[in-house]
BASE-922918 format. One record per atom (N, C-alpha, C, O, CB): x, y, z. Coordinates in steps of 0.05 Angstrom, whole numbers, plus 5000, padded with zeros to 4 digits. Glycine has a CB too. Layout:
# BASE-922918
XYZ;...
# end
This chain:
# BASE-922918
787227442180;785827272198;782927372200;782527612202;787127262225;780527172201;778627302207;778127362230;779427312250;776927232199;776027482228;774327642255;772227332264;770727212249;771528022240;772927262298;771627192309;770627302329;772027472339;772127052311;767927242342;766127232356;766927132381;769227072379;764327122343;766027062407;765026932433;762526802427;762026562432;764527152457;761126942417;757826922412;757126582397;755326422402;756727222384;759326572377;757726312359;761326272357;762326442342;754826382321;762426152364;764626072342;765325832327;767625782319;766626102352;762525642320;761925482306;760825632278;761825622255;760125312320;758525792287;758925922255;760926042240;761326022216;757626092252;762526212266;765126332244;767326172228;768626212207;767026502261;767225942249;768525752231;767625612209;769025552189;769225582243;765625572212;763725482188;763125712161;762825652138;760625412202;763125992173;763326202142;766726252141;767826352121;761326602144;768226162165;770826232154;772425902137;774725902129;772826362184;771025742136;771025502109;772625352129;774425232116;772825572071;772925282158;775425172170;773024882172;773524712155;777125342204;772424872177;770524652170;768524492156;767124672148;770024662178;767624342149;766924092120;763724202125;762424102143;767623612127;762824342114;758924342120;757524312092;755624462088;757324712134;758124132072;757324112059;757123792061;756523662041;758224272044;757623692082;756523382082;752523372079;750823522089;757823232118;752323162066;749023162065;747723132100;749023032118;747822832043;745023242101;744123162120;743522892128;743722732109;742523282121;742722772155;742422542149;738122502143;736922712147;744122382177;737122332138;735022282136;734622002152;736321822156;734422312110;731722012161;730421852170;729421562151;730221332150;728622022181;727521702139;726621532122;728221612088;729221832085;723121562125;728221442070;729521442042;727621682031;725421752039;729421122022;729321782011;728322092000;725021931982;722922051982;731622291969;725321761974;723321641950;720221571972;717921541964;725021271931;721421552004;718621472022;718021722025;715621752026;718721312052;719221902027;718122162035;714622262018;712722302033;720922382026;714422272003;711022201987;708822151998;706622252002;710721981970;710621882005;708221712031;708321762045;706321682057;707821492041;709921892060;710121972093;707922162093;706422182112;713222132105;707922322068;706322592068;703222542062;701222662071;707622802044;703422292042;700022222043;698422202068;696122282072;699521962031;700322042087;699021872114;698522072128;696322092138;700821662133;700522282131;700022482147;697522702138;695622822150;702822602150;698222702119;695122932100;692422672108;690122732109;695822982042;693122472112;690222372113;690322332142;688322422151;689322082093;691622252159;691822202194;690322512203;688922542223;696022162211;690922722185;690423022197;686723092187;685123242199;693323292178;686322972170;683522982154;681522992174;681222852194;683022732134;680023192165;676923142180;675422932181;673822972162;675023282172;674822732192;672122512190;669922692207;671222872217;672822152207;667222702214;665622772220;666822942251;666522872275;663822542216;668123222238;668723432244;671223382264;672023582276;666323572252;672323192268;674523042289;676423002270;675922902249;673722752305;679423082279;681122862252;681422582255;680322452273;684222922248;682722492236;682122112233;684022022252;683721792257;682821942198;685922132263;687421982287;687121992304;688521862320;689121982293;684622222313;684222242344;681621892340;681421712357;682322682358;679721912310;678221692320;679221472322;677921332337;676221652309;682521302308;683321102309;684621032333;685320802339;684521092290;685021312353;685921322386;684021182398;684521022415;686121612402;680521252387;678721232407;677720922404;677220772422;676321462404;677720882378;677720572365;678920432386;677720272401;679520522335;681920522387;683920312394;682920292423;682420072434;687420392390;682720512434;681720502459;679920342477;680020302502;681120672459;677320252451;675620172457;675419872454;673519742463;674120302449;677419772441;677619582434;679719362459;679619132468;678519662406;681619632463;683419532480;681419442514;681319232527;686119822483;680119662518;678519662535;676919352539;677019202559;676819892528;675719332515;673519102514;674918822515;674318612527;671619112484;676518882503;679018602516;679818572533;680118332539;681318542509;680418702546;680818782578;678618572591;679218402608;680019152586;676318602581;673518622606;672918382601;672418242620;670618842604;672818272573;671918032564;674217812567;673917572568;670918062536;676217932568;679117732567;680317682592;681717482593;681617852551;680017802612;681517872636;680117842659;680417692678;682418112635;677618112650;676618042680;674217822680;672917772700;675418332696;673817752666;671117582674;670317272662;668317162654;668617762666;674517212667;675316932659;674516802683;676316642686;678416892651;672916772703;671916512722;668516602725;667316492744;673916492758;667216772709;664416772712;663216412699;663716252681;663217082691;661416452720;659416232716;656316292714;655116472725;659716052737;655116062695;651416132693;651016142721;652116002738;648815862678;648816402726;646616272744;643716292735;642816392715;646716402771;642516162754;639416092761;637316342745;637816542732;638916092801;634916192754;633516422751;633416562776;634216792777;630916372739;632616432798;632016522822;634816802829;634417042834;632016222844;636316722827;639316862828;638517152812;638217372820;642216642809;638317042786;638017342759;635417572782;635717812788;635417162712;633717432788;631417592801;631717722815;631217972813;629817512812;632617582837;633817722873;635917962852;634818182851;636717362905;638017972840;640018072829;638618292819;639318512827;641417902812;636318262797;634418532784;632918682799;632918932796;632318452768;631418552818;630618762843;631818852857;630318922876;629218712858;633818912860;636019082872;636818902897;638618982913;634919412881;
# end
């Protein structure tokens, strides 16, 4: 009989063969995407002007999300005004 442990007795069973561990792992993506997974990531990690390229596509998105916000949302009931209006408004 072998020698078990308290400590792990999943491994002992596993070097004493009482159990199947030679099933494949599972994977996420198919072995053949894996390539591309690695391109995107070697280029998401890349320097653009000393920043990597996903912190600027954060700031992109950011800014974009932002500006839709302002133009889309908040300042759906503005109306023209005057000149007189623009003036009083510029001089404080």
């Amino acid at each position: 009989m072998g020698r078990t442990t308290a400590a792990n007795p999943a491994r002992d069973a596993a070097a004493n063969g009482r159990i199947h561990t030679d099933r494949p792992k599972p994977h996420f993506l198919p072995r053949e995407k894996a390539p591309i997974l690695d391109a995107l990531l070697t280029l998401l990690h890349a320097p653009f002007l000393g920043t990597a390229v996903w912190i600027w596509f954060v700031f992109i998105g950011v800014v974009v999300t932002l500006l839709a916000l302002d133009l889309g949302v908040l300042h759906k009931n503005d109306r023209a005004i005057g000149v007189q209006r623009s003036l009083v408004l510029s001089a404080g």
